[in-house]
C-alpha atoms as an extended CHARMM CRD file, in Angstrom:
* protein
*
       221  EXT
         1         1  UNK       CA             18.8640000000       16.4560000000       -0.5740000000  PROA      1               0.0000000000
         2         2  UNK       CA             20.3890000000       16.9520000000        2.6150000000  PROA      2               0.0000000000
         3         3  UNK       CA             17.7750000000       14.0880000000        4.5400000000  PROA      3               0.0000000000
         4         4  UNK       CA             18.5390000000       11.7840000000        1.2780000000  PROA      4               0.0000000000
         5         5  UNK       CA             22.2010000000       12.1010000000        2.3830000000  PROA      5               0.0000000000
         6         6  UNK       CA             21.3740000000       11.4350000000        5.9520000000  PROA      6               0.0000000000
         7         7  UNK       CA             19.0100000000        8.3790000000        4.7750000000  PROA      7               0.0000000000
         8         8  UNK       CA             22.2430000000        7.3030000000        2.8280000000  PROA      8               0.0000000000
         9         9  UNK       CA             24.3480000000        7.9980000000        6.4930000000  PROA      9               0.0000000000
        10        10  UNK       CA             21.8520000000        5.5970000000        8.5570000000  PROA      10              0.0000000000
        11        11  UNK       CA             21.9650000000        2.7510000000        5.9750000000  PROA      11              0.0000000000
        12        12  UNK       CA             25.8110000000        2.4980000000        6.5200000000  PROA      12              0.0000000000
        13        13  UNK       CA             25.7360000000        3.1280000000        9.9790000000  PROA      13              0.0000000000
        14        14  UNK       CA             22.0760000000        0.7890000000       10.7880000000  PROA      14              0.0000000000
        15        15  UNK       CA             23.0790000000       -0.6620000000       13.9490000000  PROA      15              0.0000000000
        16        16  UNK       CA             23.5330000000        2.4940000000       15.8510000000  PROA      16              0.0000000000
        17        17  UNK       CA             19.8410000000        3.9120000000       15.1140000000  PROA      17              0.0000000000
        18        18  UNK       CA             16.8020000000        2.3900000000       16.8040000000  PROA      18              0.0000000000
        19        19  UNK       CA             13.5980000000        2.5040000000       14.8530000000  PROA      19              0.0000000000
        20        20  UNK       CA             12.0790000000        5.2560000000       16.6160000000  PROA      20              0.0000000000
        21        21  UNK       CA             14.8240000000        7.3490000000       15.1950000000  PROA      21              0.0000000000
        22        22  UNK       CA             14.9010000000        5.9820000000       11.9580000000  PROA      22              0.0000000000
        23        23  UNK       CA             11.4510000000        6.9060000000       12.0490000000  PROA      23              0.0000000000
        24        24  UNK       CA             11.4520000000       10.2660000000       13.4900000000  PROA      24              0.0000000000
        25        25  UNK       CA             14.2160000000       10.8470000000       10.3920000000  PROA      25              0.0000000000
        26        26  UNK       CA             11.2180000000        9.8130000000        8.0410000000  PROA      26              0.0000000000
        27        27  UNK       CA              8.7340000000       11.9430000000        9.3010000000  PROA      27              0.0000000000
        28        28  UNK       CA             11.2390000000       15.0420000000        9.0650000000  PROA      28              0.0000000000
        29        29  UNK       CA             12.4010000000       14.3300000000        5.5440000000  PROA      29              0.0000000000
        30        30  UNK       CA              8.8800000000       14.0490000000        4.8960000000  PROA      30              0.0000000000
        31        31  UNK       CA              7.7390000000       17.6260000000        6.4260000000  PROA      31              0.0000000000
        32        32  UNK       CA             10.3050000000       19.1340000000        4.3450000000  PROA      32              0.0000000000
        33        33  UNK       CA              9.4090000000       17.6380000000        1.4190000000  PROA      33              0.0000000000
        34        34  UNK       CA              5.3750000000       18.6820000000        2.0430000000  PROA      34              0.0000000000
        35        35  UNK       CA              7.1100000000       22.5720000000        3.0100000000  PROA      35              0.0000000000
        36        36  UNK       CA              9.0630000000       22.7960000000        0.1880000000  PROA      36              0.0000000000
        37        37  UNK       CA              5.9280000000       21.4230000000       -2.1560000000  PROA      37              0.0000000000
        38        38  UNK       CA              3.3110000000       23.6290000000       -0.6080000000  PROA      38              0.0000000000
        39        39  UNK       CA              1.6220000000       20.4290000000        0.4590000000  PROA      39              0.0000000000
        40        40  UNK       CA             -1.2340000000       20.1820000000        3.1330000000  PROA      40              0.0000000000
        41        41  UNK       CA             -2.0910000000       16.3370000000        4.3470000000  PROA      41              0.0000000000
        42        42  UNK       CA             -5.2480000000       16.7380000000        6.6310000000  PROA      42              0.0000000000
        43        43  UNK       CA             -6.1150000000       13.4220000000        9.2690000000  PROA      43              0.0000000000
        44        44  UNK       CA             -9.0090000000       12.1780000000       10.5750000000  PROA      44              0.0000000000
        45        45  UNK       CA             -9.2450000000        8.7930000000       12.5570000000  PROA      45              0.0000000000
        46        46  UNK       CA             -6.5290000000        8.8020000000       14.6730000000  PROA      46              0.0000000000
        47        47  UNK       CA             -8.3970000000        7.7280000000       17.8630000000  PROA      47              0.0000000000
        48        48  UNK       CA             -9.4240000000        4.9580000000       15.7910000000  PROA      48              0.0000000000
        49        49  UNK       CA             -5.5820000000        3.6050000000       15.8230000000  PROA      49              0.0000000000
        50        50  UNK       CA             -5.5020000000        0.3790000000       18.2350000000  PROA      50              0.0000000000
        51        51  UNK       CA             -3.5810000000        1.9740000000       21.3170000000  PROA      51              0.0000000000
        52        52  UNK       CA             -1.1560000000       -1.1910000000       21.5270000000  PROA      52              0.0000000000
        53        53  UNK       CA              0.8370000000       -3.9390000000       19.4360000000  PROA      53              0.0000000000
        54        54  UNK       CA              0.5890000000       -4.4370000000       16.1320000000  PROA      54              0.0000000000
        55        55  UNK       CA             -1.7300000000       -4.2000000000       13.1270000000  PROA      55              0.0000000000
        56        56  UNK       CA             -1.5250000000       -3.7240000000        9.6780000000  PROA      56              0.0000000000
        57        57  UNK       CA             -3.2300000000       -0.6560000000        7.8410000000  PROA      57              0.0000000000
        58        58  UNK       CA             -4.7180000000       -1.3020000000        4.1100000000  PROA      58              0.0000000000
        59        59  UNK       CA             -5.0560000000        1.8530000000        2.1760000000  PROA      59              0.0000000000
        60        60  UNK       CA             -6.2950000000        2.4390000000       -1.3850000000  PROA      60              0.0000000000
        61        61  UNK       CA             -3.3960000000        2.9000000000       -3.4600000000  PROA      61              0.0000000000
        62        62  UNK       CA             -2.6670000000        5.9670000000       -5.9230000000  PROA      62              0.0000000000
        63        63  UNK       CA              1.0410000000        6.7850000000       -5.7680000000  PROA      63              0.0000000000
        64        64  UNK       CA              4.0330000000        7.5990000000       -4.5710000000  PROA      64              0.0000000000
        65        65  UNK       CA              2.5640000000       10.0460000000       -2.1260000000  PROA      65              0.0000000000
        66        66  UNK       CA              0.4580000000        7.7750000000       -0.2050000000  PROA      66              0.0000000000
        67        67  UNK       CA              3.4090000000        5.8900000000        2.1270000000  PROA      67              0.0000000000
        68        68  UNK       CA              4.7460000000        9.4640000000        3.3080000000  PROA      68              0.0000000000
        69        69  UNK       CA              1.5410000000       10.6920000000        3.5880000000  PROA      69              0.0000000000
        70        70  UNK       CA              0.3160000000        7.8080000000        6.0050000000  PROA      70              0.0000000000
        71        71  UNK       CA              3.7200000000        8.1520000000        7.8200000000  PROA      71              0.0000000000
        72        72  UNK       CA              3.0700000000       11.9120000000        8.3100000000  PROA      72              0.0000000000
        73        73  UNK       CA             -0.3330000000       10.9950000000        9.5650000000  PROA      73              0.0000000000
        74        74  UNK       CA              1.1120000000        8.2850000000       11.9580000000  PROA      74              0.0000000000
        75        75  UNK       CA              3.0820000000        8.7280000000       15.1110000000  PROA      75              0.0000000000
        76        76  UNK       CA              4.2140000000        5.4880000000       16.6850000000  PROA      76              0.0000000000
        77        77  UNK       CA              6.9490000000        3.8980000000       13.6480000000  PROA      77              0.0000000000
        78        78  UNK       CA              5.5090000000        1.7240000000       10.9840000000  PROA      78              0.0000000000
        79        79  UNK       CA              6.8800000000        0.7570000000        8.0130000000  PROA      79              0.0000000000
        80        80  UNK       CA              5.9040000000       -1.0020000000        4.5260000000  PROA      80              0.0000000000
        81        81  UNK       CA              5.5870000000       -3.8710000000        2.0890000000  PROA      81              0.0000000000
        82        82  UNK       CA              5.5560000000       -3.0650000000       -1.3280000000  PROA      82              0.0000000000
        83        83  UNK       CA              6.1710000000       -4.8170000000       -4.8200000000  PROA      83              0.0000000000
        84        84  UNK       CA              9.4360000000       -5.3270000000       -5.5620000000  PROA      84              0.0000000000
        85        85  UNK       CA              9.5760000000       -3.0980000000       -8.4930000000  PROA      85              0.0000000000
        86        86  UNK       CA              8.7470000000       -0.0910000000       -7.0780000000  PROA      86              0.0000000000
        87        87  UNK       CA             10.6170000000       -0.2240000000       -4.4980000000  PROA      87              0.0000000000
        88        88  UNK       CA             13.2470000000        0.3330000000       -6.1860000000  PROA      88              0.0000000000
        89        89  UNK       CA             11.9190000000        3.6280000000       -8.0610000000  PROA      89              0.0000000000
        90        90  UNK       CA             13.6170000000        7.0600000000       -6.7280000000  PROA      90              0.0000000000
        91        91  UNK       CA             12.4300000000        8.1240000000       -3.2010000000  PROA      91              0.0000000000
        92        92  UNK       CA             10.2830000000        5.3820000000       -2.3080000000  PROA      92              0.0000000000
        93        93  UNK       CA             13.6490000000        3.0750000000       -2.2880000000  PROA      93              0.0000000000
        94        94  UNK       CA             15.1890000000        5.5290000000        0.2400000000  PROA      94              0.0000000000
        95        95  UNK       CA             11.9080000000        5.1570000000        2.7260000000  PROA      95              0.0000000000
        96        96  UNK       CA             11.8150000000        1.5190000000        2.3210000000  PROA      96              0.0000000000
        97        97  UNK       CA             15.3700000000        0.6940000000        3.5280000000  PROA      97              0.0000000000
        98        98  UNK       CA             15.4710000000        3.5980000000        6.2490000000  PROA      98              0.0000000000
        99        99  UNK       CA             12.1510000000        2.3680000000        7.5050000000  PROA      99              0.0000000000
       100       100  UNK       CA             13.3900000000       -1.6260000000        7.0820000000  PROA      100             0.0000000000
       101       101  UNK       CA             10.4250000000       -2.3560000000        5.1900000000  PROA      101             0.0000000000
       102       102  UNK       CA              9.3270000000       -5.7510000000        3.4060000000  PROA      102             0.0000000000
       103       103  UNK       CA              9.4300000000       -6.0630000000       -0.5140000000  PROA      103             0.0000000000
       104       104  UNK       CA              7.5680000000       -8.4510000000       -2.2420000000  PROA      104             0.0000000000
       105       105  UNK       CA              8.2300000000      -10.1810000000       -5.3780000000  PROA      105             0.0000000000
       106       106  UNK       CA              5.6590000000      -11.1760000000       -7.3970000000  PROA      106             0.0000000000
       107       107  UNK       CA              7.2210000000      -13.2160000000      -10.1210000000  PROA      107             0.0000000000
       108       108  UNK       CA              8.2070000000      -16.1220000000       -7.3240000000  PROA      108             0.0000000000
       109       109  UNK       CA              5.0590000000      -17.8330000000       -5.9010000000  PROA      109             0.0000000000
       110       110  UNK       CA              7.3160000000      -19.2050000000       -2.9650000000  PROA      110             0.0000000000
       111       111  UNK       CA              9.0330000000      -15.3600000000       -2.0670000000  PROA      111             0.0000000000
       112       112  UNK       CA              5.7940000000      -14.0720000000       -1.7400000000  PROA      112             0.0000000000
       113       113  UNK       CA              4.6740000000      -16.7450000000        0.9890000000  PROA      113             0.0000000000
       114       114  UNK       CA              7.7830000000      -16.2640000000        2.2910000000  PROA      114             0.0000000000
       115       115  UNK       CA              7.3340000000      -12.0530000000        2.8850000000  PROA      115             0.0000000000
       116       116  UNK       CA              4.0200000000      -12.4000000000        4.0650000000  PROA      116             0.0000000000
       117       117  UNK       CA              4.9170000000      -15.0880000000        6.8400000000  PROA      117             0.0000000000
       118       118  UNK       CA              7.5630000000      -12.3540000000        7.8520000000  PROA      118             0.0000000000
       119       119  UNK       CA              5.6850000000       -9.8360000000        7.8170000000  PROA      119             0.0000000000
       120       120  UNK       CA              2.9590000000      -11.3950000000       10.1620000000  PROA      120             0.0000000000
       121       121  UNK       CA              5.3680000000      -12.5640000000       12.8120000000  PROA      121             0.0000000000
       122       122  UNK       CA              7.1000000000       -9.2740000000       12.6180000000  PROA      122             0.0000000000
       123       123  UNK       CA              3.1140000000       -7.5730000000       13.5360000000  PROA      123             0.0000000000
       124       124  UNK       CA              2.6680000000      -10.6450000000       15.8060000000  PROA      124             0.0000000000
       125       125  UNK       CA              5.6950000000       -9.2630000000       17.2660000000  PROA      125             0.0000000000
       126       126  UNK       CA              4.3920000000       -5.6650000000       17.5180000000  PROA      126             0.0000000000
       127       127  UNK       CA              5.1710000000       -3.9450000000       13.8830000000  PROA      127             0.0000000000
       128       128  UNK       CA              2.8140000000       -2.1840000000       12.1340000000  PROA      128             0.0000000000
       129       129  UNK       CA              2.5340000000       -2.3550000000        8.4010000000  PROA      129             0.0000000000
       130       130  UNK       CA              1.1870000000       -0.6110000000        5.6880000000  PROA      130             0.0000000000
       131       131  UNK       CA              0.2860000000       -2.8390000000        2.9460000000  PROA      131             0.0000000000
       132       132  UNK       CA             -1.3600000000       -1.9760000000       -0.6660000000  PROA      132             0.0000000000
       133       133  UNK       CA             -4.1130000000       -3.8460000000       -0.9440000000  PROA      133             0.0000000000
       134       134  UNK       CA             -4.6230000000       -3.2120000000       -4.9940000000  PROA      134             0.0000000000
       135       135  UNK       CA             -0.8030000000       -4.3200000000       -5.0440000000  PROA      135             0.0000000000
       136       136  UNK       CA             -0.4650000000       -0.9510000000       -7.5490000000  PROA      136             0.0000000000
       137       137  UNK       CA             -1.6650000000        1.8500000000       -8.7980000000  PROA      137             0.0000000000
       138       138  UNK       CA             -1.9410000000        3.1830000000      -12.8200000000  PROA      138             0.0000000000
       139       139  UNK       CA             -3.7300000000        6.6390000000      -12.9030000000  PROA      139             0.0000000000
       140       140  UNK       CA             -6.4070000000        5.1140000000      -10.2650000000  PROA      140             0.0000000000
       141       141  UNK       CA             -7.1210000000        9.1470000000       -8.4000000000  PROA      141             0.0000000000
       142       142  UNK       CA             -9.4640000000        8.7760000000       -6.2430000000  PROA      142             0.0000000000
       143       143  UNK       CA            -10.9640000000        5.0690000000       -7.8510000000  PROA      143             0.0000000000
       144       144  UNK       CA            -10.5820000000        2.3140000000       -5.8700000000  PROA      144             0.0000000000
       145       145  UNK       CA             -9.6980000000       -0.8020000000       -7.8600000000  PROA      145             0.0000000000
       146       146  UNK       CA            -10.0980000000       -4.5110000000       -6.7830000000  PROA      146             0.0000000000
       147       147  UNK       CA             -8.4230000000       -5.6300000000       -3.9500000000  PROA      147             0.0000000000
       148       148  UNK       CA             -6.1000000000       -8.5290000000       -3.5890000000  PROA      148             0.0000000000
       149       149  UNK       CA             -7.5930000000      -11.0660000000       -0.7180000000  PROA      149             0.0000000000
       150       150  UNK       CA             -4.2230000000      -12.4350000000       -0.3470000000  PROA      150             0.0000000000
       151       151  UNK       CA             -2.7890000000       -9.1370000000        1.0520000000  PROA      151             0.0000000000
       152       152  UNK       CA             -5.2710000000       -9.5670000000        3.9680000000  PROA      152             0.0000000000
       153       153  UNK       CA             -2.9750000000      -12.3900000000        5.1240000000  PROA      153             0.0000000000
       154       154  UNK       CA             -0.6210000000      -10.5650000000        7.1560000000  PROA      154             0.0000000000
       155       155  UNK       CA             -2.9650000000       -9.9960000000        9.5200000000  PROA      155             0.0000000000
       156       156  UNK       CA             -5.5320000000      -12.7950000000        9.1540000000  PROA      156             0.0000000000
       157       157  UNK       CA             -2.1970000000      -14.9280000000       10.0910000000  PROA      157             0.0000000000
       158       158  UNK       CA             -0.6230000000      -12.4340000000       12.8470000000  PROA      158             0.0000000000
       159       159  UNK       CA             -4.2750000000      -12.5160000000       14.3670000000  PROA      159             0.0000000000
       160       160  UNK       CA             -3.5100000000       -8.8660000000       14.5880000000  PROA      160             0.0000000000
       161       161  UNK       CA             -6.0990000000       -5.8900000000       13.6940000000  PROA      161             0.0000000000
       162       162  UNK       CA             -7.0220000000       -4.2570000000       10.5770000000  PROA      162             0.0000000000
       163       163  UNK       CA             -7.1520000000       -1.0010000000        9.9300000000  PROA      163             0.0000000000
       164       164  UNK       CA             -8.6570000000        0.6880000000        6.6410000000  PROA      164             0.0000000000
       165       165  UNK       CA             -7.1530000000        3.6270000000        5.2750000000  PROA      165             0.0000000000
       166       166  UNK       CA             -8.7910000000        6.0740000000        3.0220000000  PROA      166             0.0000000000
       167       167  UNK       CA             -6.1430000000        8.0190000000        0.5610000000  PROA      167             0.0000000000
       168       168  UNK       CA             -8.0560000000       11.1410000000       -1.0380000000  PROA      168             0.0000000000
       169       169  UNK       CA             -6.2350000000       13.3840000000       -4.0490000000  PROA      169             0.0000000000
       170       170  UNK       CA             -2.8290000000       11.7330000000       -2.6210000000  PROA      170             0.0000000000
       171       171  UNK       CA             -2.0040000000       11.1260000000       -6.2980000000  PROA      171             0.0000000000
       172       172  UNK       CA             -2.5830000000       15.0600000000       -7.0040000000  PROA      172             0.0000000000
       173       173  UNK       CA              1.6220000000       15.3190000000       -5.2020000000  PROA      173             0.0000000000
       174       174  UNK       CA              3.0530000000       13.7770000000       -8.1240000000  PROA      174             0.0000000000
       175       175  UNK       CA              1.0550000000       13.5140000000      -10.4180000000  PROA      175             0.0000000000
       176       176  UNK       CA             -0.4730000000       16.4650000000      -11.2700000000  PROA      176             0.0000000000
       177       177  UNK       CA              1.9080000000       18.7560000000      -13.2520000000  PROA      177             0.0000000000
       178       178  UNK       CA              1.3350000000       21.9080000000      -11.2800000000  PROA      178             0.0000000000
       179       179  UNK       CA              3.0750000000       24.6670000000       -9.1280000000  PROA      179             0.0000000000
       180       180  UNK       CA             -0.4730000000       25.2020000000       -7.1770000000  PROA      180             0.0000000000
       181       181  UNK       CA             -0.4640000000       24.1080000000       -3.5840000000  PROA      181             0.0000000000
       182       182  UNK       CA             -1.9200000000       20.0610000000       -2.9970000000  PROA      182             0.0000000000
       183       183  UNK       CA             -4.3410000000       19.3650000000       -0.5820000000  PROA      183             0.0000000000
       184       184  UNK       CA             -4.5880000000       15.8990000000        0.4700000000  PROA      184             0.0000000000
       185       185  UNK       CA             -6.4060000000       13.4580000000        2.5690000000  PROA      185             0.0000000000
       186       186  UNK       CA             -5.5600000000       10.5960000000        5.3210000000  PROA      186             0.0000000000
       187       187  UNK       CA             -8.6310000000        8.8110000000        7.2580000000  PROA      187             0.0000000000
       188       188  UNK       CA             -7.8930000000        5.7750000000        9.5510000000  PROA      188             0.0000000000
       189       189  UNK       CA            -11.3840000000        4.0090000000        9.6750000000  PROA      189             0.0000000000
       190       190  UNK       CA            -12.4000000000        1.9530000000       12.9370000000  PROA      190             0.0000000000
       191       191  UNK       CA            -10.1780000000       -1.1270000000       12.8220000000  PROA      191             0.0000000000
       192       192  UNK       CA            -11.2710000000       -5.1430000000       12.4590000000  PROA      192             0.0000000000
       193       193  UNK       CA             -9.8060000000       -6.7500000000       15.8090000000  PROA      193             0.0000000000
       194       194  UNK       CA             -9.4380000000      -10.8120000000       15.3850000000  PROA      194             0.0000000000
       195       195  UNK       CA            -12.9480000000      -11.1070000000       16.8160000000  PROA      195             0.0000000000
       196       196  UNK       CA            -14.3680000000       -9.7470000000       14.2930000000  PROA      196             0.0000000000
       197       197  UNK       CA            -12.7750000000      -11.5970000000       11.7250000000  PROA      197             0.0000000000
       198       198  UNK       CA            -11.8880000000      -14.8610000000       12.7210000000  PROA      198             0.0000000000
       199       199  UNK       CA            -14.7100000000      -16.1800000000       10.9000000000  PROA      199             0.0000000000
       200       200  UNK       CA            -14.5330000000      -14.1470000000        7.8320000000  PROA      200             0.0000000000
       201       201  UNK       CA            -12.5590000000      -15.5560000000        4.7400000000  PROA      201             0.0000000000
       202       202  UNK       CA             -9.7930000000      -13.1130000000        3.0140000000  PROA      202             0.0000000000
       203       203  UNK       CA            -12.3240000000      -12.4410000000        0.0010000000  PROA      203             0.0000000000
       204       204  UNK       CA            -14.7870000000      -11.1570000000        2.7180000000  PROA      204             0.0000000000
       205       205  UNK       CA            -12.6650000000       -9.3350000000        4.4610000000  PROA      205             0.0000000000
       206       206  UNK       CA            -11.0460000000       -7.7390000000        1.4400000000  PROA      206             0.0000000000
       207       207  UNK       CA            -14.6190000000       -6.4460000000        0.0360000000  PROA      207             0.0000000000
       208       208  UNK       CA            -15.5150000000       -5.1740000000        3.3940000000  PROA      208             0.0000000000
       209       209  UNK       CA            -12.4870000000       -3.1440000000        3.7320000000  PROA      209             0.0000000000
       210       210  UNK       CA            -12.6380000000       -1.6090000000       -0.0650000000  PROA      210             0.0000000000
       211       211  UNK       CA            -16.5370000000       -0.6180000000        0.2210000000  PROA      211             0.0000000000
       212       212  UNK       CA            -15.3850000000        0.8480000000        3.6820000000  PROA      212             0.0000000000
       213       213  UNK       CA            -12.8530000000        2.7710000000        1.9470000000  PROA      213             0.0000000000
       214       214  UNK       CA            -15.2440000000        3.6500000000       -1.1250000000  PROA      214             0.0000000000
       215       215  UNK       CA            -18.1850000000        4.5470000000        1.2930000000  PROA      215             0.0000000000
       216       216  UNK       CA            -15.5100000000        7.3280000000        2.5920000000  PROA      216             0.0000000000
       217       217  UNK       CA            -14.3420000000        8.4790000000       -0.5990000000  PROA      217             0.0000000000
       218       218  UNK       CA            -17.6350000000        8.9320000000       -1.8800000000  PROA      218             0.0000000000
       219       219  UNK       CA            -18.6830000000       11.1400000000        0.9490000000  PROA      219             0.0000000000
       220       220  UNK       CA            -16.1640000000       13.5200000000        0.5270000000  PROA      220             0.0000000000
       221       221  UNK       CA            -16.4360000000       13.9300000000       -3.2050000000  PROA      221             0.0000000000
C-alpha cells in the first residue's frame, strides 16, 4: 500500500523524478510485494543482455506476474507496451504509468501504427521495452501460444536487438489460489542484433523467437 501511495506521489509530481528513480521505485515495490508473497524469481541470462542502447525483450506471456518479474530480473530501467485493456486492470496500471510505458489499442488500426513507431524511436533512442509477443494471455501456464509477427516491429524498425525471454510458472503468483511459497523463472536468451535479422521477415523472426522460448521451457519441465 504504502509504494502504491508513493506510485500515486510520483505521477503528480513526474517532472522531478528521472527514470532511474522511477525505476529503482519499481523494483522496490516489487521486492516487497515478492517478500510479503513468499515469492522466489530465479535468473539466468543476464550476460546475455546487450551491454549498451536499446533493445526490446519478447517474453511468453502468462500474467500479471511476468512484467514485475522481468523488472526484478533487470537492472538498467525498461519499461512496457501492453494492450490497452489491461493496462488498466489493478497493479499493472500503477507500473505502466510510473514506468511511462506504451499502451496499445487494438480496436484502431491507425493507434497501433502509431505506438509501435513510438516505441521504436524511443529504443532507437536508447529505451528498452518489454513487449508481449502473444499480445495476451488466458490460462496459457507454461504453453506458449502463437506469436504476433507484427510485435516484432519495434525492433525490426528501431534496427535495435532482440532479446527472447523465457517466463516459467510466472502465472503460478496469481493465479494459483494458494498460501504455499511460488517459485518462478526468468531466462534472457542470447539476443538477435540487426545483422542477424536484417534479412529475416517478421513471420521468421517471430517463429524463431517462440521455438527459442519453447526449446527452453521444454528443458526445464
Amino acid at each position: 500500500m504504502y509504494y502504491l501511495i508513493r506510485i500515486s506521489y510520483v505521477e503528480q509530481h513526474g517532472d522531478k523524478y528521472t527514470e532511474t528513480v522511477r525505476y529503482q521505485i519499481a523494483r522496490n515495490a516489487i521486492s516487497i510485494l515478492k517478500f510479503n508473497g513468499m515469492i522466489r524469481t530465479d535468473v539466468y541470462g543476464l550476460e546475455n543482455l546487450p551491454k549498451d542502447g536499446g533493445y526490446v525483450m519478447y517474453p511468453n506471456h502468462q500474467g500479471k506476474y511476468d512484467v514485475l518479474g522481468i523488472i526484478f530480473a533487470h537492472e538498467k530501467p525498461c519499461t512496457m507496451m501492453i494492450d490497452d485493456k489491461r493496462a488498466d486492470l489493478p497493479l499493472t496500471k500503477e507500473f505502466v504509468s510510473l514506468l511511462k510505458g506504451s499502451r496499445l489499442d487494438k480496436t484502431d488500426m491507425r493507434k497501433q501504427v502509431n505506438t509501435v513507431l513510438q516505441v521504436a524511436s524511443e529504443v532507437a533512442s536508447g529505451r528498452r521495452y518489454i513487449v508481449f509477443p502473444e499480445g495476451g494471455y488466458d490460462h496459457n501456464k507454461n504453453e506458449v501460444h502463437d506469436f504476433l509477427p507484427g510485435a516484432f516491429k519495434c525492433a525490426m524498425k528501431a534496427r535495435r536487438p532482440i532479446v527472447p525471454v523465457v517466463l516459467i510458472d510466472s502465472y503460478k503468483v496469481f493465479g494459483v489460489n494458494s498460501l504455499k511459497p511460488v517459485r518462478t523463472q526468468v531466462h534472457f536468451l542470447k539476443p538477435m542484433y540487426y545483422e542477424d535479422y536484417k534479412d529475416m521477415t517478421s513471420k521468421e523472426i517471430s517463429d524463431l523467437t517462440r521455438s527459442q522460448i519453447i526449446s527452453v521451457i521444454q528443458k526445464a519441465s
